[in-house]
N, C-alpha and C positions, 0 to 999 in steps of 0.2 A: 560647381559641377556636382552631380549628385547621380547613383545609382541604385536602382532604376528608380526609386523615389526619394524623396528628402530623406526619409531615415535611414539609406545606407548609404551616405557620404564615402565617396574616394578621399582621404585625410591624405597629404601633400604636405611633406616638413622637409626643410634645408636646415643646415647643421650653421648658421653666422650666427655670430662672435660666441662659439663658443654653445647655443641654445638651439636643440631642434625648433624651429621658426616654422610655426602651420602657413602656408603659401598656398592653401587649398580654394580659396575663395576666387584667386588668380587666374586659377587652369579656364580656360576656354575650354564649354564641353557643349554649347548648342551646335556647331557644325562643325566641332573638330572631335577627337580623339587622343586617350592615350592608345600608345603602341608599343609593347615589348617584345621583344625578341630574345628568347634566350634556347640555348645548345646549337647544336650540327643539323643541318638538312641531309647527311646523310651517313654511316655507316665508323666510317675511315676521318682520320686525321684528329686535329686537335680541337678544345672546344672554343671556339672564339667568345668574345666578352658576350656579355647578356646587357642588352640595351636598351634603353626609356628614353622614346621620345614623344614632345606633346608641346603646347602651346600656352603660353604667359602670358596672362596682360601684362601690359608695362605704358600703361596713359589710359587719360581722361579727357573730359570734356575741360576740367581746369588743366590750368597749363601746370600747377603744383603737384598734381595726383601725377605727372608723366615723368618716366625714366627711373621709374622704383626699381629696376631691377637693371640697373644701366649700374656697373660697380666705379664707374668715375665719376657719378653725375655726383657733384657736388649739397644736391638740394634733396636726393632720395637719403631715407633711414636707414640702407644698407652701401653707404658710401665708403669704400673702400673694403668691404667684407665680405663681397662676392669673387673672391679670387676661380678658377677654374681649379677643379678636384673640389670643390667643396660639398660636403657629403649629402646627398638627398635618398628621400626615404618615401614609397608611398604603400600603405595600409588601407585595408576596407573592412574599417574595424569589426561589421558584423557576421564578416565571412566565414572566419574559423575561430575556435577556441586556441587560447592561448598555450603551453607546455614550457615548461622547464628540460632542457636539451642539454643535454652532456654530449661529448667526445667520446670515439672509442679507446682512448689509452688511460691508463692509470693514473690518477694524477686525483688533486683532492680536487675534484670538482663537485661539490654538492651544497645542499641546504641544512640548515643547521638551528636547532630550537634547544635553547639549555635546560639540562634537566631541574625536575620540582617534581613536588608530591603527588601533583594528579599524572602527571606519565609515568611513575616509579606503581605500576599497575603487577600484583603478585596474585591476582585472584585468574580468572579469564580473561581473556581478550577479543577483540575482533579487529583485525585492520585489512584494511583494502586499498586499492590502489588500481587507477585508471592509467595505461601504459604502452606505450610501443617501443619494446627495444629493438637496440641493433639484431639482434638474433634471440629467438624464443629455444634454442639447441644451441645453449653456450659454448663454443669450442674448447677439444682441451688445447691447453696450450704444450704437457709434456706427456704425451701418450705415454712414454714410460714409468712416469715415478709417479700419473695420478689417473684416476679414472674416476674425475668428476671434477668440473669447476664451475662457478657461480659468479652472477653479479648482482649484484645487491640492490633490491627497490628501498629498502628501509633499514634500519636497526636503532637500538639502543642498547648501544657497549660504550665503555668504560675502558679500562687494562682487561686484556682479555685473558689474564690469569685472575683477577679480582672482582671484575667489575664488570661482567656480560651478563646481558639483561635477553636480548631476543634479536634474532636477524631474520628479516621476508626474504626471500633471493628469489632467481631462476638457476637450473641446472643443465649440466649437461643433453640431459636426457628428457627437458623440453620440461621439467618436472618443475612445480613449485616447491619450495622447500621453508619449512619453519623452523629455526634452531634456539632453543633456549638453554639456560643454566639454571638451574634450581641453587646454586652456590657462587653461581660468579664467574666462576672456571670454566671458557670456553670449551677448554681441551676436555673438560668432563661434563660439554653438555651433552643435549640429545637431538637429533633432526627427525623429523617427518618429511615425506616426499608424497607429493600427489603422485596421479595419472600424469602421464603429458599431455600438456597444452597441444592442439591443433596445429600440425606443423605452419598450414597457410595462415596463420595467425597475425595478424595487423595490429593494429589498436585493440584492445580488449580490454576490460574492467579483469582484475580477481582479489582473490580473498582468502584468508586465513582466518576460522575459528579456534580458537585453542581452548579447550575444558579441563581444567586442573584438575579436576575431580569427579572422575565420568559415574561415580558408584560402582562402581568394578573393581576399585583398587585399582585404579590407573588413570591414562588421561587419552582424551581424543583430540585431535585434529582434523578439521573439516574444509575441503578447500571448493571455492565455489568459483564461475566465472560469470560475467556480464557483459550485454553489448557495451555501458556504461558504468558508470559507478554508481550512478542511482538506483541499479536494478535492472532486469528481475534478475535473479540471482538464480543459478543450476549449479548446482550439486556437482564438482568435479571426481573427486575420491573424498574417501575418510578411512583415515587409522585409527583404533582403537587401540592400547595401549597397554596392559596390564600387567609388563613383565617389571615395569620400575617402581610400582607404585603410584599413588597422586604426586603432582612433581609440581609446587606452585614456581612461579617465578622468580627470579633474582630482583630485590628491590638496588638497584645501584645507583652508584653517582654519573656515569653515562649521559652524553647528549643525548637526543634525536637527532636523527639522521636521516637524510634524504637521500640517496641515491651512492651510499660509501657505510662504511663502520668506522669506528674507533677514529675521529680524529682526522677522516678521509681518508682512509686507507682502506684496504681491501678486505681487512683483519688476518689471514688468512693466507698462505700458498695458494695457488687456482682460486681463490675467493675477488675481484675484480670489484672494481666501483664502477658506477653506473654507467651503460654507453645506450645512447636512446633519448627519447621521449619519458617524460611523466605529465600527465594531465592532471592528476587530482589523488591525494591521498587521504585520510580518515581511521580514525584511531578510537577505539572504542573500550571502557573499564565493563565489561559484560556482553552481553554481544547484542545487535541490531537487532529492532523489533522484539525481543526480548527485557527489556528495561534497562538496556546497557545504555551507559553515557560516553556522548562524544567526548571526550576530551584534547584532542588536537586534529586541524583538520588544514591541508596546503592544497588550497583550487588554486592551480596554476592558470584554469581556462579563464578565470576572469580578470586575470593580472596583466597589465598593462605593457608590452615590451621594453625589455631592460629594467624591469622590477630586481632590486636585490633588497628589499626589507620590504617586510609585512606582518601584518598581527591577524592572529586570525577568529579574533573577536571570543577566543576563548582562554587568553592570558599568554598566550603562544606568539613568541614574533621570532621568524624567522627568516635570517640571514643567508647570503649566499656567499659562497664561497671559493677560491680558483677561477683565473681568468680565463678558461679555454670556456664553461657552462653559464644559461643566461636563460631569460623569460625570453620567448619569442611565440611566434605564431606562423601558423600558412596564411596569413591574412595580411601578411606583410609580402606584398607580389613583388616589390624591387628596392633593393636597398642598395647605392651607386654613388658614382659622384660624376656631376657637371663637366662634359667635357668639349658644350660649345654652347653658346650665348650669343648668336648673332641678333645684332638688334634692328626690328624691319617695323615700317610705318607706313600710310596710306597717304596720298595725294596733299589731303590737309592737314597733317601733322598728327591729327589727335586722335587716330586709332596707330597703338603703338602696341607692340606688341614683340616677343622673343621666342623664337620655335628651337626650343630647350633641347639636347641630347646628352645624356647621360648613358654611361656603361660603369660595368662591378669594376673591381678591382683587377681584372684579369687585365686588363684595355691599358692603365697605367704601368702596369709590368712588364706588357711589352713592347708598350712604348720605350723602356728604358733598356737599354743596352750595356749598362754596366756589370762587369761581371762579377760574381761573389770573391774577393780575397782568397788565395789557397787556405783549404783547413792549415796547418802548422801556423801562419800567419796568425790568422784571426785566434788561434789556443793563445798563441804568446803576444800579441799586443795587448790581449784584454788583462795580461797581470803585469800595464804599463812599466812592462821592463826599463832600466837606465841607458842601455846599451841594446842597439837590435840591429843586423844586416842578413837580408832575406839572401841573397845571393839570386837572387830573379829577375836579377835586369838583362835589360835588350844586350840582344849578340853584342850589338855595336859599342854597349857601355865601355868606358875607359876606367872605371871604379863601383864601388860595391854603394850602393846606394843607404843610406840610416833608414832606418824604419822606424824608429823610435824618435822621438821630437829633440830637435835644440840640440842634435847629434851629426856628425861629422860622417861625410861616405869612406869607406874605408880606402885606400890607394893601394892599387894591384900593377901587377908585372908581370908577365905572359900569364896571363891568363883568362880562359876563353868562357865567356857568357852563354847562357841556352845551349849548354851543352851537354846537357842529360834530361828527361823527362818520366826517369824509371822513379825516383821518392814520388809515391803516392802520393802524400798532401803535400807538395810544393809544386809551382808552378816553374818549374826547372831548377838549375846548377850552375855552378863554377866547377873551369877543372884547369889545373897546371897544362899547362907544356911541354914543358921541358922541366930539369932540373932546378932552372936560374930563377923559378915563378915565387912570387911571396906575395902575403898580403897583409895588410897592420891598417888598425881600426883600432877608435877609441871614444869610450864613451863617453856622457856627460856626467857621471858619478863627481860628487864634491863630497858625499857627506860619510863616515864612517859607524856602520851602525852592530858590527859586532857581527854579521854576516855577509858573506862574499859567494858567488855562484857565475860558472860558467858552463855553458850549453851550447852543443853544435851536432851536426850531421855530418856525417864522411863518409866515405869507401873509397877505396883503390880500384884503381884501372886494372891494376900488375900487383900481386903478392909481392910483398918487399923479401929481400932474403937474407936482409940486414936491420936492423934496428936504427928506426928512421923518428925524425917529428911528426906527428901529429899538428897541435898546436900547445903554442905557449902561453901565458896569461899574466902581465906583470903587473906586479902589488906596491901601492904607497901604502903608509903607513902602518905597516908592521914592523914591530920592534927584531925581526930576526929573515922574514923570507922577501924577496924580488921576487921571484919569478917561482912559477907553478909551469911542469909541463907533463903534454901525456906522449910515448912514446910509443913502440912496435915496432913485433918482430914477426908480424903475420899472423903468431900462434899465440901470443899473450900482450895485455897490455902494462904498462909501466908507466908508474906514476914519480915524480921527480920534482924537488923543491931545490932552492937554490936560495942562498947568501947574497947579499949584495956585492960582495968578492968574489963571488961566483962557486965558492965550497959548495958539496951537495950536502944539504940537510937530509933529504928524504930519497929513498928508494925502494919503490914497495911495486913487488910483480904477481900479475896474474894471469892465467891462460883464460885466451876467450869465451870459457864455453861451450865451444862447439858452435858460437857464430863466423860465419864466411864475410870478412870484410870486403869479398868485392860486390857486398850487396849493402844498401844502407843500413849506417848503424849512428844509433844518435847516446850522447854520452852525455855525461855533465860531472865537474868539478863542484861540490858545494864547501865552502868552510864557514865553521861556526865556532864560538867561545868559549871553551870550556876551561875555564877558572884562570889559570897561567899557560892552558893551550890553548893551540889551534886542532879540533877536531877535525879531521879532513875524511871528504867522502868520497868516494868513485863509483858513477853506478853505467852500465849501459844496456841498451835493447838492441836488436836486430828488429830494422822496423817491418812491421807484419804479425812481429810474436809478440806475447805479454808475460812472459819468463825475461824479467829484472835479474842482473846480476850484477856484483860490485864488490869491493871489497873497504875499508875503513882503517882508523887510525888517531895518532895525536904526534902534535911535536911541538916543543917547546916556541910559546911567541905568541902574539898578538894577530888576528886576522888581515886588520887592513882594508882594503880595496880596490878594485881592481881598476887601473887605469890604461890597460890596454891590451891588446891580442895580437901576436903574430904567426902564421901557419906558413912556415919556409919549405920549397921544395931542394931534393938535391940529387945528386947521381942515381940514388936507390929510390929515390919516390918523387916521377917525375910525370905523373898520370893521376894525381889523386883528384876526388872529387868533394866538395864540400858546399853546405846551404846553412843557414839557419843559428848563427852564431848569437850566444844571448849572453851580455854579462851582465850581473846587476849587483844590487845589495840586500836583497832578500831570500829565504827561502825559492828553490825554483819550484815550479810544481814539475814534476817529472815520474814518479813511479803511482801513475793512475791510468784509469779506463779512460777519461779526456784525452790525456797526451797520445797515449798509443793509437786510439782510433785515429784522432788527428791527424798523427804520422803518417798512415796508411791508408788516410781521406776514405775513413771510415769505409771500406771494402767490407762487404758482409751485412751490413747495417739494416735491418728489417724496412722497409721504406717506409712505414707509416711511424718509426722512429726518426727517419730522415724528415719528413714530411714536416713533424712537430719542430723538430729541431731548428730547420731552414727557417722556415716562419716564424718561431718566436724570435731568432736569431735576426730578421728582418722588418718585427715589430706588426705580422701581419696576424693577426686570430685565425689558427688553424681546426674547422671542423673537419673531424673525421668519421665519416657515416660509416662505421663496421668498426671490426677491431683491427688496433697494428699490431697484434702479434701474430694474426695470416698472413699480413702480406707480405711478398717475397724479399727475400735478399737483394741487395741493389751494388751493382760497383763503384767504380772508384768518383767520389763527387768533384766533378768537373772544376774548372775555373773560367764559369760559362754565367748569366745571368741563373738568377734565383726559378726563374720563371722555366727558364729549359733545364736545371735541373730537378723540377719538379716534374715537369712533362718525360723526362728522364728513366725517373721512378715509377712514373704511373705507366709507361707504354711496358715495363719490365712487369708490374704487378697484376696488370691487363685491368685496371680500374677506370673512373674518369673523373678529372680533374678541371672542378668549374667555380663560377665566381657565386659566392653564400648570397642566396636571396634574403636570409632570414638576421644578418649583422652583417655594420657597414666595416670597412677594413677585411673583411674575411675571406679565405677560399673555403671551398668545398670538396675535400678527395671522396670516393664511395668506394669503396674498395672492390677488386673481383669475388670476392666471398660474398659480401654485401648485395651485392647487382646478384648472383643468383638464386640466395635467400630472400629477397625481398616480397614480401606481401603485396598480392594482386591491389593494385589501388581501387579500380571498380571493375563491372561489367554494364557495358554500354551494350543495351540491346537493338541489332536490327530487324525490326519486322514494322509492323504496322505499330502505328504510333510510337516510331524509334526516335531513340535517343539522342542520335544523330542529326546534328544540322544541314548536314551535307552526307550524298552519296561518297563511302571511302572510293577508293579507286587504287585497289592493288598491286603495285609496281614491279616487276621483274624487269631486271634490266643488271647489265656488267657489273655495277657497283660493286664492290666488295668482293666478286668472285675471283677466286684463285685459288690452283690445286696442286700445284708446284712450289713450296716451302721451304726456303735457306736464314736459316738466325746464328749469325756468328755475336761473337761475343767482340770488344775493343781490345786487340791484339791477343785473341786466343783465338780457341776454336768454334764451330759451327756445325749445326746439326741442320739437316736435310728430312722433309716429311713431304711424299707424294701421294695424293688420295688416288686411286688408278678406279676405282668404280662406282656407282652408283651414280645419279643424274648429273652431278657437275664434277665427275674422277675424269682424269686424262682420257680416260677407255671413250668418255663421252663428247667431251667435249674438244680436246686437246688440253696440250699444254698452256696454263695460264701462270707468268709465275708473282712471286710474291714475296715478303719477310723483310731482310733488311738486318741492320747492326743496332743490338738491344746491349744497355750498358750492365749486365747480369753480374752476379757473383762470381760464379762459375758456368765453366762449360757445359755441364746436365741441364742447365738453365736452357741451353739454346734448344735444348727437345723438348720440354716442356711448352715453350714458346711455338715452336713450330708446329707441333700438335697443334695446338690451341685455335693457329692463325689457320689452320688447312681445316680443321673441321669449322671453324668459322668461314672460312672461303668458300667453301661446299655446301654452306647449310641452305637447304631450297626452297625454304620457305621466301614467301612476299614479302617485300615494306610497304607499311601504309603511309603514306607522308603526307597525307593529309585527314585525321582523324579529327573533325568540327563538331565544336560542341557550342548551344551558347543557353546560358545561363537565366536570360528571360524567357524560354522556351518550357511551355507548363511540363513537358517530359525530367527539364531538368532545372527546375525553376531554383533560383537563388535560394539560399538557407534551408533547402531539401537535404536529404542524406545523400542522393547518390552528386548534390553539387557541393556539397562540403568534401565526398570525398576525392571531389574532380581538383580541388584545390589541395591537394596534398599530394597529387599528379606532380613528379619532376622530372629531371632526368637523372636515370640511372633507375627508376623506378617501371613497371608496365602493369596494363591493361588490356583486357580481352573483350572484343565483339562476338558475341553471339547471335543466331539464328539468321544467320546469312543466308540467303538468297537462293533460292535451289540455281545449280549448274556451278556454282563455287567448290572451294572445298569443305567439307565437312571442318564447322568450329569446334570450339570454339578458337578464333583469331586472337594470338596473343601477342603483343608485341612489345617492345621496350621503346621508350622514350628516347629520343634525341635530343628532342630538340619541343619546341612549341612556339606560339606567336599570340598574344595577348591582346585583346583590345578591348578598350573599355572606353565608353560615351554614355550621354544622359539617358540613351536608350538601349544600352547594348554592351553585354561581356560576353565575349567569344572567347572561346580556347580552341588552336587549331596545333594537335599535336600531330608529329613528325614521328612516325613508328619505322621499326624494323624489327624482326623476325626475335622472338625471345628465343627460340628454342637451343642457340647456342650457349644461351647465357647459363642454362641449369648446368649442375652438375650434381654430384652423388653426394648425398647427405653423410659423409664420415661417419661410420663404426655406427650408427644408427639407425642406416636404412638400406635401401639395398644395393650395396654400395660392387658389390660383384654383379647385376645384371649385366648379360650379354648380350648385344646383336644378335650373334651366331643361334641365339633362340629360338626355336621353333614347334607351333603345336602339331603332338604326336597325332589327334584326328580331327574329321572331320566336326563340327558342334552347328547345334541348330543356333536361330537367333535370340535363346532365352537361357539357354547353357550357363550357370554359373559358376560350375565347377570343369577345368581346364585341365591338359596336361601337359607341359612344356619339356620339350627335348634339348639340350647343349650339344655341341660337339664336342666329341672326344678332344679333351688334351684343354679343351675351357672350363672356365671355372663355371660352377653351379649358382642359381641365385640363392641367397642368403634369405636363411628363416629367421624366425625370430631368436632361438638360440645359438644365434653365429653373431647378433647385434650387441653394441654397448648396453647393456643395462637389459637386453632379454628385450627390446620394444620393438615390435614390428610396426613402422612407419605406412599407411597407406600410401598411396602415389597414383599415377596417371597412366599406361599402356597404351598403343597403338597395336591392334590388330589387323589389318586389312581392311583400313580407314574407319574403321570400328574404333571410338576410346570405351577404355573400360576401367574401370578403376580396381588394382590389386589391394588386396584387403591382406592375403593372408598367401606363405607360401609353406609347402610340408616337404617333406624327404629330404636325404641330404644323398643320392644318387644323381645321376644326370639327368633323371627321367623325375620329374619335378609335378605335384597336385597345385594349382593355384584357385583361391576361389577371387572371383571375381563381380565386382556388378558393371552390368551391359546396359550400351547407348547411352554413355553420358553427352556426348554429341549429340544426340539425335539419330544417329546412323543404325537403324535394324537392318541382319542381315546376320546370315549362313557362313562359318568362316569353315574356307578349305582346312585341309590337309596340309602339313608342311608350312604354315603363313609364317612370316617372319615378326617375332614380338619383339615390341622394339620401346621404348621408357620414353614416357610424353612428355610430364613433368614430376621432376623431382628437383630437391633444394640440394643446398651445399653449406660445410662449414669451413672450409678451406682451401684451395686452388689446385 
């Protein structure tokens, strides 16, 4: 099979025994197709898998050449190694350039070339870098303590007190940045910052000159951009320099770096390692066209996907590094695995054949129904404790079931199962009865190694008003104590050792803290060796908080080990509740940021920390398109499959969450920051000789709408958002209602959300659901620019139609992605994307742009249709829009206006009274015309860095 001619092969690989296997020659494509299908046809719900289906030979005219893909047939090459899920991949390898993709979280994910004499460069420099990150307006991540963070395209640092050589970044403020050391010493280098980068900035080329020696007695920095990296090159800003002197470089022992500093790290507070695309970088001793030599150059576009070593023909190989970043490409359409193989044949046998379907990762997730282990579970199996009893078994249990292997259930007596579900990370409790309740468990411990530790979870029903057990823990092998216990009296705990005789060795008290035991509180007993003592420790948390308390000790003897537990009730404590009992023979882990999240199934958790978490914790490759230090706070993580508590997180962060076309095993979250910063993919124009393969056809219809907003929180509270005016408020339409139970941190959560969900229910704009494009069509012929950029089309991404049709509305037509439908034949690749309305998605570019525009704006007169200077009125008691000296860093962001179907684009705003000068340029639309008096301006598009 071949598109559209021999030399742009569809390439077809399956992953058996172990080898992506090319199966491309197999595909039937004279009267068949492939067909993909990936995202939603419309607005609302979850995104279903993304699926490949097409057709196999599988027989010949020889009876030998049939049932090659038959995984029983005894006589084919892939006999027994075609099981179902087995990973398939299909690539067209000429469609798009290759990139090196990083995550949006911190983590060392980058490329790495060790330092030598020709990058140890102290003269000038030139380097550039061909790029699409997550965001070109780096967010801060602590508006208080910093007003500037970066993420790193390159560097070359060492110890960044000794050995900082130079770092490329992006900033804040959309700004390139160059940072060198003339010494070493980051903390006394020096930065240059361009202009900013164009907010709608996509893939771009830029660049850095650096002149050590401008003849001025200082140095210059020259930043330039390109559609490419090969040029042509424009002049962004230049700093000239003369307050420091010539400043040559720091020659250091520092790697190269690709997309991190120092080692993969960020180097840095606010300084971040790579989240994005790189396509091609280039390093130059002098500068380009000037007589400067390359000396290291990484084209990610021509490397192969899942390249991690390469040499780049100039002494330079470079490594890759961290499991979340890889080579990949948009030319890679579906990367999935096999999830039906039926085998079908014709009349005579010998046309044999299998019509293949395959889906990502998403399809086997939810297929599966098993649900994740509670956090406290999965913290303590994984440090194969000797001793383990969750206390999470069914009502109906008659004993405490082992969790730990080769271990014994513990034996109980009044005592009731599933009868609490307030501990955060457990999936329930035990609790007494009555007085008469006890329970004794014992572990598999044989060996004595000089440390002993017991761990558990409790609280009271009823404040005791006597000084009651806790639990006990009794010891072989120690030359002096039996029994350990912990006691109370509501307001302090007591710690108490015991003689085989039953004399008390030990009694050592302490007041609680200020923790409330009839809330969960988890403790632990450790003893360790100290010379001819036993060191003994006591620490405990109130689960929720990370204020550790405890107190310590020694007493004379040998540790021992601990051979058993028992937690008696009696007159005074006859309601207690208990989970999570751990004895072992090691160190426990217990005073860290693990345990205590865990305890409290990480409540708070930024979800694109969850996100990473769940999935490496599941063995799945987690891309994350934006950053996760936007996206929201998540609550308490369920004891639900992996799959719905990632759907969990995203309906809380308002992202979307789909299966990685681009690596097999992967998901894809895009965060809501993400989706409304993202870079227009193309513009498809309609008019004559359009772009389009088909007339769009504009959809209005119920979907989505709703004006009536209720988002409660999982046993808190709820917040209530009703739109009452404009085309789809109550006033117009009635009541539609809408929202539902989002698993949030907190209660202000639920407004946020509700907002979000009513101005999305309201928004009146159209879905196009059927936007056809096809790829043989000379408008958008395969390996053109606007068909490379159609292949970097996905979802969560959009695109705009222009020069619609008079009687429509005035474009341009923007819409976000859904969804699309793929088909590829010997004579035929169509793209049929699935749009909806972008204009919910923007939101206000944070501290950088105009981030106070209001509705309530309106111009104070009449202007003819060529007026470029405006003047806008607020209402008393609203905020005024924001000039440039109200923005982070002084930059006034352009953006997009609607006037009275008029777009105009704001360039610039003046005063800081109600009564506001704006200049503006007219008919970006197309739309001339007269604006009244009073019109209501209102913000078309602008970006966001945050939710």
């Amino acid at each position: 099979m071949a598109f559209p001619i021999d030399a742009n092969p569809v390439l077809a690989h399956m992953l058996i025994d172990g080898v992506m296997t090319d199966v491309t020659d197999d595909i039937r494509g004279s009267n068949e197709s492939i067909n993909i299908t990936r995202g939603r046809r419309d607005i609302m719900g979850r995104m279903p898998p993304t699926t490949c289906d097409f057709m196999l030979n599988n027989g010949g005219e020889l009876a030998a050449d049939r049932g090659k893909y038959t995984d029983d047939n005894p006589l084919s090459p892939y006999f027994e190694k075609l099981p179902l899920y087995t990973q398939f991949r299909l690539v067209i390898p000429a469609a798009a350039d290759g990139y090196f993709y990083a995550p949006g979280y911190d983590r060392p994910n980058y490329f790495v070339s060790a330092d030598k004499a020709q990058l140890d460069i102290t003269g000038d420099i030139d380097i550039m870098a061909e790029i699409d990150p997550a965001s070109w307006f780096v967010p801060v991540r602590d508006m208080e303590n910093s007003n500037r963070d970066r993420t790193i395209i390159m560097s070359k640092s060492g110890d960044t007190s000794t050995q900082f050589s130079w770092a490329f970044s992006i900033s804040t403020y959309g700004q390139l940045c160059f940072t060198f050391s003339p010494t070493g010493n980051a903390g006394a280098g020096l930065t240059s910052n361009s202009a900013s980068v164009p907010v709608a900035t996509g893939r771009l080329a830029v660049r850095v000159t650096f002149d050590v020696n401008n003849g001025l007695g200082g140095y210059t920095s020259s930043f330039y951009t390109a559609p490419t990296i090969d040029g042509t090159w424009t002049l962004l800003s230049q700093t000239v320099n003369t307050t420091f002197g010539a400043a040559p470089i720091f020659s250091g022992t520092g790697n190269l770096e690709i997309g991190s500093g120092w080692g993969g790290t960020g180097l840095f507070t606010g300084w971040h390692t790579w989240s994005g695309k790189i396509y091609a970088t280039r390093i130059y001793n002098g500068f380009f066209g000037s007589g400067g030599t390359l000396v290291a150059e990484a084209n990610f576009r021509a490397l192969g996907v899942g390249t991690e070593v390469f040499a780049d023909g100039l002494g330079n190989t470079f490594t890759q590094l961290g499991t979340g970043s890889y080579v990949t490409s948009d030319a890679v359409r579906f990367w999935g695995e096999l999830e039906s193989l039926p085998q079908e044949w014709d009349s005579t046998g010998k046309d044999m054949y299998v019509r293949v379907h395959a889906a990502d990762l998403i399809q086997r997730l939810q297929t599966s129904q098993t649900p994740l282990a509670s956090p406290i579970y999965q913290n303590r199996i994984a440090l194969n404790p000797k001793g383990y009893w969750t206390f999470q078994d069914g009502a109906g249990s008659t004993w405490a079931s082992a969790a730990s292997p080769n271990t014994k259930a513990a034996s109980v007596k009044f005592v009731t199962f599933k009868a609490d579900d307030d501990l955060p990370g457990s999936d329930g409790a035990a609790q007494f009865q009555n007085g008469g309740a006890f329970i004794r468990g014992e572990p598999r411990i044989t060996s004595i190694t000089g440390t002993a530790s017991m761990l558990w979870f409790f609280k009271m029903g009823t404040l005791p008003v006597t000084t009651v057990q806790v639990i006990s823990g009794q010891v072989t092998g120690s030359s002096t104590v039996k029994w350990w216990r912990l006691e109370t009296d509501g307001s302090s705990f007591t710690i108490r050792a015991f003689a085989p005789d039953g004399t008390s060795l030990l009694t050592s008290s302490y007041l609680t803290g200020g923790v409330d035991m009839r809330n969960w509180i988890s403790m632990r007993i450790e003893l360790t060796t100290s010379g001819a003592n036993i060191a003994w420790a006591l620490a405990w948390v109130e689960v929720g908080a990370s204020n550790f308390l405890g107190g310590s000790g020694t007493i004379a003897g040998s540790v021992g080990r601990f051979v058993g537990f028992t937690v008696n009730g009696s007159s005074n404590n006859t309601d207690m509740f208990i989970a999570h009992v751990v004895l072992d023979t090691a160190t426990t882990s217990f005073v860290n940021d693990d345990f205590y999240n865990a305890a409290n199934a990480y409540i708070g958790e930024l979800f694109g920390d969850r996100y990473r978490r769940l999935c490496e914790q599941e063995g799945i490759v987690p891309e994350l398109d934006g950053w996760y230090y936007e996206t929201a706070p998540v609550g308490r993580q369920r004891v639900d499959t992996v799959l719905n508590n990632l759907y969990d997180g995203a309906a809380v962060d308002g992202g979307i969450l789909v299966g990685s076309r681009r690596r097999g095993n992967a998901l894809t979250y895009i965060t809501r920051s993400r989706i409304g910063i993202a870079p227009k993919v193309t513009t498809l124009q309609h008019d004559t000789g359009s772009q389009l393969a088909a007339t769009p056809k504009p959809t209005r219809d119920s979907n989505g709408v709703m004006n009536d907003i209720t988002v409660s929180r999982p046993g808190g509270g709820s917040s209530r958002q009703v739109i009452t005016s404009g085309r789809y408020g109550t006033d117009s339409i009635g009541t539609v209602l809408g929202g539902g139970e989002f698993n949030v941190a907190t209660d202000e959560q639920t407004a946020t959300i509700a907002g979000e969900l009513a101005s999305l229910g309201t928004d009146p704009g159209a879905r196009f659901p059927n936007i056809m494009v096809m790829l043989q069509r000379q408008e958008t012929l395969f390996a053109s620019t606007i068909a490379q950029q159609l292949l970097t089309a996905d979802v969560g991404r959009w695109l705009e139609i222009t020069n619609m049709p008079a009687g429509q509305k005035p474009g341009p037509v923007e819409q976000l992605i859904q969804g699309y439908q793929e088909t590829l034949s010997n004579k035929d690749f169509t793209l049929n994307f699935n749009g909806t309305s972008y204009t919910f998605w923007r939101n206000y570019l944070s501290n950088f742009s105009i981030a106070r525009a209001q509705a309530t704006a309106t111009t104070c007169g009449a202007a003819n249709s060529t007026a470029t200077s405006l003047t806008f009125t607020t209402a008393a008691g609203s905020a005024r829009w924001a000039t440039a000296a109200d923005l982070l860093g002084g930059v006034f962001v352009s953006f997009a206006i609607m006037i009275a179907g008029e777009m105009m684009t704001l360039t610039n705003v003046t005063s800081t009274t109600n009564v506001q000068t704006a200049t503006v340029v007219r008919s970006v639309n197309g739309v001339v015309k007269s604006i009244p008096a009073g019109s209501p301006v209102t913000i078309y598009r602008i970006t966001t860095a945050g939710r």
